[in-house]
C-alpha positions as CSV (number, residue, x, y, z in Angstrom):
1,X,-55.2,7.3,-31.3
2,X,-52.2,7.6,-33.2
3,X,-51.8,9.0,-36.7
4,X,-52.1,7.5,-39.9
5,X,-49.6,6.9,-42.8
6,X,-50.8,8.8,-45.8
7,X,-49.6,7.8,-49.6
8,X,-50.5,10.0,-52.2
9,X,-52.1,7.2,-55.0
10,X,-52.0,8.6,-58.9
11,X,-52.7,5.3,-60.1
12,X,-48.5,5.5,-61.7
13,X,-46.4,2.1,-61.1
14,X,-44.4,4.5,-58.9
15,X,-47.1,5.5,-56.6
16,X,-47.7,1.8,-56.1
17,X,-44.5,1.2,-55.5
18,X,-45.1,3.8,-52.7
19,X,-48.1,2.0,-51.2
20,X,-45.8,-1.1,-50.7
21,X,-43.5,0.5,-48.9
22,X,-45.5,2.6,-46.6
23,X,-47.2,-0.8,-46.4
24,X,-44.0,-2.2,-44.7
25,X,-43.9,1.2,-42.4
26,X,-47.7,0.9,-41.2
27,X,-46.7,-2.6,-40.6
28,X,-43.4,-1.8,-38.5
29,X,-44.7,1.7,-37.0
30,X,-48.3,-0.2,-36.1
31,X,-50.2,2.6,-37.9
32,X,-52.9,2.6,-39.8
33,X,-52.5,3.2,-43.9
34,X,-54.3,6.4,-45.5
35,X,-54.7,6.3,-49.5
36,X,-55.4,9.3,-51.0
37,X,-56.1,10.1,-54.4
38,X,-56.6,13.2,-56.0
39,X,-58.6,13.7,-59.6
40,X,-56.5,16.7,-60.7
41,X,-53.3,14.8,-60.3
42,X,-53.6,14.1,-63.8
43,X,-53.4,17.7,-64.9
44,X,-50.1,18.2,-63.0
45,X,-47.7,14.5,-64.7
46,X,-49.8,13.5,-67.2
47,X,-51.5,9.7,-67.6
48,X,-49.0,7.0,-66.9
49,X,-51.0,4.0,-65.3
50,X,-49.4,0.8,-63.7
51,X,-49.9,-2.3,-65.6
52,X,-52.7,-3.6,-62.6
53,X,-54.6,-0.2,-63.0
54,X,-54.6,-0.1,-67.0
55,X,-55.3,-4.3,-66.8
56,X,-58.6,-3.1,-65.0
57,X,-62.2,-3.4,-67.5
58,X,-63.7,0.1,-68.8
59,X,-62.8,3.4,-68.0
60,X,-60.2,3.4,-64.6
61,X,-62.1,6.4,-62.4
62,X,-60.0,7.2,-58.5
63,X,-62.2,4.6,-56.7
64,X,-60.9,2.0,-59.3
65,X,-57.1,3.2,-58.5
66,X,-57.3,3.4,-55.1
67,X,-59.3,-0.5,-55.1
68,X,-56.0,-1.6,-56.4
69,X,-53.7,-0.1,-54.2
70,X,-55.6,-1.0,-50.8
71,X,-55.7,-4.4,-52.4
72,X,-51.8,-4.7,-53.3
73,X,-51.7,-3.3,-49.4
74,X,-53.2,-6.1,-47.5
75,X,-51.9,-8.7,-49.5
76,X,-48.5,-7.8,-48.9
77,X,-49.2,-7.0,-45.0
78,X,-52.0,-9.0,-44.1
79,X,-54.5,-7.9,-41.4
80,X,-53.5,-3.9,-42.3
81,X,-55.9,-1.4,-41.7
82,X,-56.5,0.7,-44.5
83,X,-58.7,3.6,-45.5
84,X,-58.9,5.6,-49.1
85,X,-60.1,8.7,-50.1
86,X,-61.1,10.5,-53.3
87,X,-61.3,13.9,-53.6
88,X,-61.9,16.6,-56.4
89,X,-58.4,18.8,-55.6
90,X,-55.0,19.9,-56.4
91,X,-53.2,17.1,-55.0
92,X,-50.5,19.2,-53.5
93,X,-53.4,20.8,-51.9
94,X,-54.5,17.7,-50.7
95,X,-51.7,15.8,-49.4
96,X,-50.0,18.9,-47.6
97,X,-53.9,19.3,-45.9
98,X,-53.8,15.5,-45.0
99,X,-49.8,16.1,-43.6
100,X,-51.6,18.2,-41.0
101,X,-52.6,14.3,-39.0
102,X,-50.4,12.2,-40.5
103,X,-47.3,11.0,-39.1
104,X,-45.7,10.7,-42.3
105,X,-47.0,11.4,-46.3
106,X,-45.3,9.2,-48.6
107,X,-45.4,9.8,-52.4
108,X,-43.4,8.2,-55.4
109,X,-41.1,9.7,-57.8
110,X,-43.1,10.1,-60.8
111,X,-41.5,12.8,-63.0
112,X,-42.6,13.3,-66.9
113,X,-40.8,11.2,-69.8
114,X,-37.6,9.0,-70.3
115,X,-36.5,10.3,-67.0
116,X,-39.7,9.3,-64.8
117,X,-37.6,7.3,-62.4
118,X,-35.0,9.9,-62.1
119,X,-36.3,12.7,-61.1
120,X,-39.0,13.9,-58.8
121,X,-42.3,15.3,-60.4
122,X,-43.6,18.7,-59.4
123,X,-46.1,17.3,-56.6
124,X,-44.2,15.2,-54.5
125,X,-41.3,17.9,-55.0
126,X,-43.9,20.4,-54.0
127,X,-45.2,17.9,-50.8
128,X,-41.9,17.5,-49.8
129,X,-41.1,21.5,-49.6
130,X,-44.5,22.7,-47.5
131,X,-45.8,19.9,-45.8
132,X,-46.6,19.8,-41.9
133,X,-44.9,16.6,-41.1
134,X,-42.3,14.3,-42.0
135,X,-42.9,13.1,-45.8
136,X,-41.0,10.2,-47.9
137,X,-40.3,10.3,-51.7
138,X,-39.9,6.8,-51.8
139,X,-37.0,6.2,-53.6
140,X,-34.4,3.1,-54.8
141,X,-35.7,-0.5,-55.6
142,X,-38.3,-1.0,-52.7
143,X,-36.2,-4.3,-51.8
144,X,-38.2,-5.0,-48.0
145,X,-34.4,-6.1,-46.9
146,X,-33.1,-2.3,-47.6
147,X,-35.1,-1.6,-44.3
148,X,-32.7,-3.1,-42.3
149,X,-29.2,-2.0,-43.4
150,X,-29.0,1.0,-41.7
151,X,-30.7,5.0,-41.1
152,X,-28.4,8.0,-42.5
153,X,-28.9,11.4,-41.5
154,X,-27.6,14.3,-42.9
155,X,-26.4,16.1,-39.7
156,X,-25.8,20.4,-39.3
157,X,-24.4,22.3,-36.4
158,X,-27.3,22.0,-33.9
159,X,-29.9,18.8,-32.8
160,X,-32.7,19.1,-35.5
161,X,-36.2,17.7,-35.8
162,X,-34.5,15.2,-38.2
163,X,-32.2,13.5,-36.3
164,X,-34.3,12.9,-33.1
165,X,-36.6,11.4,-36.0
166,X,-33.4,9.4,-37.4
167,X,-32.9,8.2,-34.0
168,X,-36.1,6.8,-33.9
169,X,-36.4,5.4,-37.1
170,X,-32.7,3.4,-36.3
171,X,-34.2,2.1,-32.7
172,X,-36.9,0.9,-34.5
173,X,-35.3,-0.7,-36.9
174,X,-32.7,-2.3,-34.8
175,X,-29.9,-0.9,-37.3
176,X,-26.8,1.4,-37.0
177,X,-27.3,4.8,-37.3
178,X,-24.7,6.9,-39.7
179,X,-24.3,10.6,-38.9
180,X,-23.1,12.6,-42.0
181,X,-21.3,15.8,-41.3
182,X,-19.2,17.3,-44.1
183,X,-17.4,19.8,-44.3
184,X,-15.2,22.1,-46.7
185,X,-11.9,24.2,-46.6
186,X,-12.8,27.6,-47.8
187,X,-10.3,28.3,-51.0
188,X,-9.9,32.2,-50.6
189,X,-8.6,30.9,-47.0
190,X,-4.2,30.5,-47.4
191,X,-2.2,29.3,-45.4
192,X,-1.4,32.7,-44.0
193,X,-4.0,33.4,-42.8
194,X,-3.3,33.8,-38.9
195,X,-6.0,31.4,-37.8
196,X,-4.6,29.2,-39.9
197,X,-1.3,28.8,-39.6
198,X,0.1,25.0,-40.3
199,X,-2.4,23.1,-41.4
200,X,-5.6,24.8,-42.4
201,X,-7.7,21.2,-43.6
202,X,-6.9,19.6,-40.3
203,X,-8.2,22.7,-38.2
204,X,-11.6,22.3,-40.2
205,X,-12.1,18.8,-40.2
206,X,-11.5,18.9,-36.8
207,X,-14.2,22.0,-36.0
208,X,-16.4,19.8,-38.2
209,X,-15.7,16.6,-35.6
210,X,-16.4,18.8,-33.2
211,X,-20.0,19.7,-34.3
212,X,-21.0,16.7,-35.1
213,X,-19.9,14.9,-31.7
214,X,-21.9,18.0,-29.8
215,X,-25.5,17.3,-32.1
216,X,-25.1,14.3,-31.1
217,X,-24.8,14.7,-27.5
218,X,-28.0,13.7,-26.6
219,X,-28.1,10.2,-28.7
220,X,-30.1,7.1,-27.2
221,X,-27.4,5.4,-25.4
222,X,-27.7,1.7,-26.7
223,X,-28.1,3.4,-30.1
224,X,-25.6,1.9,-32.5
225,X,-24.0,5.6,-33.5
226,X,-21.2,5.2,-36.7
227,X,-19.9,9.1,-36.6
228,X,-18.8,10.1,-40.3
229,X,-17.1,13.6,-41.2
230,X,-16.1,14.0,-44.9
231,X,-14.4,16.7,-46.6
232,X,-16.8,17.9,-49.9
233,X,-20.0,18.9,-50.9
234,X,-22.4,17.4,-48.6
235,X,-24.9,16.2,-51.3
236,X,-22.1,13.9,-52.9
237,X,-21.3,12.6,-49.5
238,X,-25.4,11.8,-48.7
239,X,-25.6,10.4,-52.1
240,X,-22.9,8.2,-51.9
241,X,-24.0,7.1,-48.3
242,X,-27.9,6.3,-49.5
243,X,-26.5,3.6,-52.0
244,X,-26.2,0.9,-48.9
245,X,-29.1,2.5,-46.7
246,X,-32.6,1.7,-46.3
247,X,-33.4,5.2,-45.2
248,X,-31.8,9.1,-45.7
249,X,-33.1,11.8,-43.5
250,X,-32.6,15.1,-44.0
251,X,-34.3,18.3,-42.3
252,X,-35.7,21.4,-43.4
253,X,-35.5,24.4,-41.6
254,X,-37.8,27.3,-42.1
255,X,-36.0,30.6,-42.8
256,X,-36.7,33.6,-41.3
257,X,-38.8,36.3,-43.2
258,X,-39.3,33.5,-45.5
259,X,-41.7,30.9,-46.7
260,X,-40.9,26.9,-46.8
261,X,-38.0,26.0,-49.3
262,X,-35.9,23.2,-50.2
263,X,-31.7,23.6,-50.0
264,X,-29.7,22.9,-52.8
265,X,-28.3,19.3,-51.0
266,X,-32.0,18.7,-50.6
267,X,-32.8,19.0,-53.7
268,X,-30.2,16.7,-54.8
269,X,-31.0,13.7,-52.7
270,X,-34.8,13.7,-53.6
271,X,-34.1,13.5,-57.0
272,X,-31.0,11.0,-57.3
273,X,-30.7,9.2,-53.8
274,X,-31.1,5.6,-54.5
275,X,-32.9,4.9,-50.9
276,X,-36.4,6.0,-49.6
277,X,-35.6,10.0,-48.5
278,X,-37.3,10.9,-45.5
279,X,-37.4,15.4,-45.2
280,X,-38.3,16.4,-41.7
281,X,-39.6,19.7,-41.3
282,X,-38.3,21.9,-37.7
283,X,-41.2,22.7,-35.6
């Protein structure tokens, strides 16, 4: 039996906005669609209701919210399976339990104030850091063309979790996959320095080349594979790259002697990429 999709629902037009999309994902992946809600989300960003939740008669409890979403589910992917859940929880609590069977949580952006559709609020942020599997902060305008104008992925110095998930997502897809390595000249490295002798940028952009062409090594063969190493912060370059793609993917590692955490260029894309960000945890 495979694994359900699992959206966190807070009743928020961005959380909806999240249901359509993993919608289009259960479709495509032939999964099954998990709606959770959880009554203490409230507590954590504050009442902000969709127009179809607040358009709803009396006092809107979960069931009512999650009603909505499964209905504004099936009607945009008919014959869907879809199951809900209420429960009385911290919904961080809740959706990094659920992530334990899920082969993907998805949650929305909802932050607090005039900057709501900026930046990511403290749950999905929180998701995103500790969850067991792969989770999507559903970013950008939810246009169901963006889907198929390519995968990016944010590659490092070894094959990750994330990019054998990139792959995947690209096959399915039937787009091109874009491999993002960049990569920075040191400034307290001069030019005589005896390593680098001549031309300093060229000898890392080509170590940088290097890397990337040898994480990729193992890349599906009819994959359409667009290599790309940029010289800068990484973050800009994945930024820049998510304006034309209908999915990011990043990883996160686990580091030793410590517990889950999200990088700097993590942190960056979740809150400002302008496409659906995919973070893939390593075993």
């Amino acid at each position: 039996m495979r694994l359900p999709l699992v959206v966190g629902v807070d009743g928020s037009e961005q959380s909806l906005r999240a249901v359509d999309w993993a919608a289009d994902e259960a479709a495509l992946h032939g999964l099954s669609l998990r709606l959770v809600h959880a009554s203490l989300w409230e507590r954590y960003e504050g009442p902000a209701l969709a127009e179809d939740v607040r358009e709803l008669p009396g006092e809107v409890s979960g069931e009512d919210i999650l009603r909505v979403a499964a209905l504004r589910a099936v009607r945009r992917r008919a014959g869907l399976s879809v199951t809900t859940e209420v429960t009385v929880e911290e919904p961080e609590y809740v959706l990094i339990h659920e992530s334990r069977s899920a082969f993907a949580v998805v949650v929305g952006t909802r932050g607090r104030g005039a900057v709501a559709d900026a930046l990511l609020g403290s749950v999905s942020l929180s998701v995103a850091t500790r969850a067991h599997c792969p989770v999507v902060v559903a970013r950008g305008d939810r246009n169901p063309d963006a889907r198929h104008t390519g995968v990016v992925v944010g590659v490092t110095e070894t094959p990750t979790a994330a990019l054998r998930f990139a792959y995947e997502e690209a096959q399915r897809r039937q787009v091109p996959l874009t491999a993002v390595r960049a990569w920075r000249c040191p400034s307290h490295r001069t030019a005589d320095h005896p390593l680098l002798a001549g031309d300093p940028e060229r000898m890392h952009a080509e170590r940088a080349a290097g890397q990337l062409r040898a994480a990729l090594a193992d890349a599906p063969p009819d994959l359409e594979l667009r290599r790309r190493t940029v010289e800068g912060s990484a973050g800009r370059m994945l930024l820049a790259a998510s304006q034309e793609a209908g999915l990011l993917v990043i990883g996160r590692r686990r580091p030793k002697h410590l517990g889950p955490h999200l990088g700097r260029v993590a942190h960056q894309v979740l809150h400002h990429g302008q496409c659906p960000v995919v973070v893939v945890p390593d075993p």
